[in-house]
C-alpha positions in Angstrom: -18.2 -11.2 -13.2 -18.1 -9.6 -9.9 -19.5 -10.5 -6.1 -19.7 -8.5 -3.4 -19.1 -10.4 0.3 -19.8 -8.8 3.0 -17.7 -9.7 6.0 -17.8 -7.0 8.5 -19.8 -8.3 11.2 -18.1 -9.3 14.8 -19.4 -12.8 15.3 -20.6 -12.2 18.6 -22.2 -15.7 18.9 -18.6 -17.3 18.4 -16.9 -15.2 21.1 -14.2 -16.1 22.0 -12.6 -17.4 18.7 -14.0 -14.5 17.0 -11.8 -11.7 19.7 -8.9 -11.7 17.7 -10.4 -13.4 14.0 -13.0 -12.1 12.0 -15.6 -15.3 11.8 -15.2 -15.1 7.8 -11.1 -15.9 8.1 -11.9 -18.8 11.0 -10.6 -22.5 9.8 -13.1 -25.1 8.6 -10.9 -28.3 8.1 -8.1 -26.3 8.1 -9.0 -23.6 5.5 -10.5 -20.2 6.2 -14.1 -20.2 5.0 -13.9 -17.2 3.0 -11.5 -19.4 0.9 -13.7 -21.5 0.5 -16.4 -19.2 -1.1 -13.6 -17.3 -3.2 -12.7 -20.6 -4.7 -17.0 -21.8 -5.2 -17.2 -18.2 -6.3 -14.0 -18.4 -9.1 -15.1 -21.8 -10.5 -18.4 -20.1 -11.5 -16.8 -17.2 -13.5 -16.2 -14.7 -10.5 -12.9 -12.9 -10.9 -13.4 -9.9 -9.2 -14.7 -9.5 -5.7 -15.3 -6.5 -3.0 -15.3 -7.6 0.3 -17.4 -4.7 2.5 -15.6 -5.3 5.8 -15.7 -3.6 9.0 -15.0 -5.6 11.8 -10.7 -6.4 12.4 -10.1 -5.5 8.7 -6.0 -5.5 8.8 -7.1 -9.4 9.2 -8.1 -9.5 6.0 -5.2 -7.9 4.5 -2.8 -9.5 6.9 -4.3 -12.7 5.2 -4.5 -12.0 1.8 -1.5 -9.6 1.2 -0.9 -10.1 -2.2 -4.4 -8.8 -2.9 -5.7 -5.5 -3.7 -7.5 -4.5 -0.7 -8.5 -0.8 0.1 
């Protein structure tokens, strides 16, 4: 099954954490929320999932670098 995230926005309303971290990769007890939703999302049957970024995207491959990310 696939899911598509989108995770390009700039978080405006968090400023200033969201300056140098996109709001999807900020720690919620000390694990990024978009974890979070790729692990809900995997124990439901996702295995494949497009993230539609825009905002500080080397973040996101900086994070997850063992990932196929284009």
């Amino acid at each position: 099954m696939k899911a598509v995230i989108l995770v390009g926005g700039q978080g405006t309303r968090l400023r200033p954490l969201t300056l140098t971290c996109p709001k999807p990769l900020l720690p919620i007890v000390n694990q990024p929320f978009l974890e979070r939703q790729l692990t809900w999302l995997g124990a439901y049957g996702v295995d494949d999932v497009v993230l539609s970024m825009g905002y500080l995207p080397d973040a996101f491959r900086d994070h997850f670098p063992r990932r196929t990310l284009r």
